[in-house]
C-alpha positions as CSV (number, residue, x, y, z in Angstrom):
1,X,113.6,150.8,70.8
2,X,113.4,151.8,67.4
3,X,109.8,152.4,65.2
4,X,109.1,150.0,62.6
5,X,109.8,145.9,62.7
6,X,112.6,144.4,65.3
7,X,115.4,143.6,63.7
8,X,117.4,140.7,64.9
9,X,121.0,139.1,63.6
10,X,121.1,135.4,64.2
11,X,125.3,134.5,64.0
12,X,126.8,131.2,63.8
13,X,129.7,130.9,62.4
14,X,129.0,128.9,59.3
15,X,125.8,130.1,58.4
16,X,124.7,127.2,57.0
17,X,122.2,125.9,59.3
18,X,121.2,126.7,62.9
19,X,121.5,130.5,62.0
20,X,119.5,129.9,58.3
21,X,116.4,128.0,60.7
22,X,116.3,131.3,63.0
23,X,116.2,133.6,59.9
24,X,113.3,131.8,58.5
25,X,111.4,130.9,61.7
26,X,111.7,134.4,62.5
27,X,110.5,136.1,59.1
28,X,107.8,133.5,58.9
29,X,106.2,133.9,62.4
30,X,107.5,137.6,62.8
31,X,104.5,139.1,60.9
32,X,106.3,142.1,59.7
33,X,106.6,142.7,63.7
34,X,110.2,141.3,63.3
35,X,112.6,140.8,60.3
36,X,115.3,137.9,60.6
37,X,118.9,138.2,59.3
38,X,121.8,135.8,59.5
39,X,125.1,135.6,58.7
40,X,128.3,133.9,59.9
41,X,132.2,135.0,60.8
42,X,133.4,132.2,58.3
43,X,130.0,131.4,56.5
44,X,130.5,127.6,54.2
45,X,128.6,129.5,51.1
46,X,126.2,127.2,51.2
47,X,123.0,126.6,52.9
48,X,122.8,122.8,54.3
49,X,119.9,120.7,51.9
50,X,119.0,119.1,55.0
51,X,117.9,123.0,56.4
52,X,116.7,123.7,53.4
53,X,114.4,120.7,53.1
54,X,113.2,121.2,56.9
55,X,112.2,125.1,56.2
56,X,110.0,124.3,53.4
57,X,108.5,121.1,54.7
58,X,107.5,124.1,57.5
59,X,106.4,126.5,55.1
60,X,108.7,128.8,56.0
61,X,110.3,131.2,53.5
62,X,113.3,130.0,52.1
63,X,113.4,132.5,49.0
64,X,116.7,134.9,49.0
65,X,118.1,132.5,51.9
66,X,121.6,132.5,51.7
67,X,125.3,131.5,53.3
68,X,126.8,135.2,54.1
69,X,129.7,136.9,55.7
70,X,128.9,139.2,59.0
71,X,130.8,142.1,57.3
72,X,127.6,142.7,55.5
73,X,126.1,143.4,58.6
74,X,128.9,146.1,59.9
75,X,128.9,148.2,56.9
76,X,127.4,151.3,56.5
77,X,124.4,150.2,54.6
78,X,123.2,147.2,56.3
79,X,120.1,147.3,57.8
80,X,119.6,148.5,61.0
81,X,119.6,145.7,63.7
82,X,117.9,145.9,67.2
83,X,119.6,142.8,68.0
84,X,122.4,140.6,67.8
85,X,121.8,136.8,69.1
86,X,124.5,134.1,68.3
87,X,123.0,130.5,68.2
88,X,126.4,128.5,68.4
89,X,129.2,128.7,71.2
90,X,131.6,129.5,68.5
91,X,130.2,132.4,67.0
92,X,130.1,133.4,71.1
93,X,133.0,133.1,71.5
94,X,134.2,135.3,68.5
95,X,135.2,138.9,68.6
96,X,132.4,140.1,66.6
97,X,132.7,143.7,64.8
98,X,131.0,146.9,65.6
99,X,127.6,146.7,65.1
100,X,126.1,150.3,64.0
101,X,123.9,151.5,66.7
102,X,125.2,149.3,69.4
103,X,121.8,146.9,68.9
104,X,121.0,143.9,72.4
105,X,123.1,140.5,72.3
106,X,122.0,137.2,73.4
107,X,123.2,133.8,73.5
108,X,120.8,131.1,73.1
109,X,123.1,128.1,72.1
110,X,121.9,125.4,69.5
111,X,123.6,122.1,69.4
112,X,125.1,122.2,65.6
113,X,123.1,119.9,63.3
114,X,125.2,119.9,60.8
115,X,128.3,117.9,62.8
116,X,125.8,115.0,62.8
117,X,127.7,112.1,61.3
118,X,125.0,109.6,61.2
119,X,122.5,108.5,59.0
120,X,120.4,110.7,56.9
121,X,117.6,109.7,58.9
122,X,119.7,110.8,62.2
123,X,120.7,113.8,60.6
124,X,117.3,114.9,59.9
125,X,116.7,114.4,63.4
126,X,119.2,116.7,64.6
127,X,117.9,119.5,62.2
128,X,114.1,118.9,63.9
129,X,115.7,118.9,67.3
130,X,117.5,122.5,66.4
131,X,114.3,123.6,64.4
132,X,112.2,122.7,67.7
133,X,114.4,124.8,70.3
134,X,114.8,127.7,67.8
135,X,111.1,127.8,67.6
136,X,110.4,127.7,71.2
137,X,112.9,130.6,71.4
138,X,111.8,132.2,68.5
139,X,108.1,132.4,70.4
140,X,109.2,134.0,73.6
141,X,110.9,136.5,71.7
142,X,107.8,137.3,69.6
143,X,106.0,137.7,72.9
144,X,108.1,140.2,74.1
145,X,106.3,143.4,74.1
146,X,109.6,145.3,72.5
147,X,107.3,148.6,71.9
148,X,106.8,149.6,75.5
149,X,110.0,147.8,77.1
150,X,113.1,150.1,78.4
151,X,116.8,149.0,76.4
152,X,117.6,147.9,79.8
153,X,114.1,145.4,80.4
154,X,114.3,144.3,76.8
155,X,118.5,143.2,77.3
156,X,117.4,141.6,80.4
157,X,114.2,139.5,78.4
158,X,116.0,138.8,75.7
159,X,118.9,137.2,77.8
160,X,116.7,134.8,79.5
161,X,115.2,133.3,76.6
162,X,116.9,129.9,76.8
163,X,114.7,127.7,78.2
């Protein structure tokens, strides 16, 4: 894989939640190891409060987070990404575009916390449960010893990270 921090693409297609909680999970517990992204095929512009509110009751970084378009992702000047991984069956579903550099893929499905129609209080659960299995992900893929893994091995680990 390539020198410097993993890169890794979290897609959903709104971008307004389950994707925002792996970009800041990931940045936060990365330790310049690994840099988190996101971005969505039809992003809502916003990021949900309720995400928002979680992150920093984590003290997670929430500063530049924002509600974007994939495309940014495909062009020429994006940064480079070691890994694509789509956190709602929509987004898998999608025809996504040419990444540069063909980076891994994954699927590690997230039950959308943002279709909660409850309470507030029931809504804030359904963000913790999301947080909670984005973090346990989030932690075997920081394990993962991307340095001395083959594209092949690495594919193969980062696949089986649903659990």
């Amino acid at each position: 894989m390539a020198d410097g921090p993993f890169h890794v693409l979290f897609l959903c297609t709104g971008n307004s939640a389950r994707s925002i909680l792996a970009e800041s999970l990931l940045n936060g517990r990365g330790r310049g190891r690994f840099v988190g992204f996101s971005a969505g095929s039809q992003p809502k512009g916003r990021v949900h409060p309720i995400a928002l509110e979680l992150l920093r009751d984590m003290k997670l970084p929430t500063a530049g987070v924002r509600s974007k378009n994939w495309d940014e992702f495909a062009a020429p000047a994006a940064p480079r990404l070691d890994a694509v991984i789509t956190v709602c069956d929509n987004a898998a579903g999608e025809t996504c575009p040419i990444w540069p550099g063909h980076p891994l893929t994954a699927h590690w499905g997230i039950a959308d916390p943002a279709a909660v129609d409850g309470s507030v209080t029931e809504q804030q659960a359904a963000f913790r449960r999301a947080f909670g299995e984005l973090d346990t992900r989030i932690a075997g893929l920081l394990s993962l010893p991307v340095g001395s893994l083959d594209r092949a091995a690495l594919q193969e680990r980062l696949r089986a990270i649903v659990a």
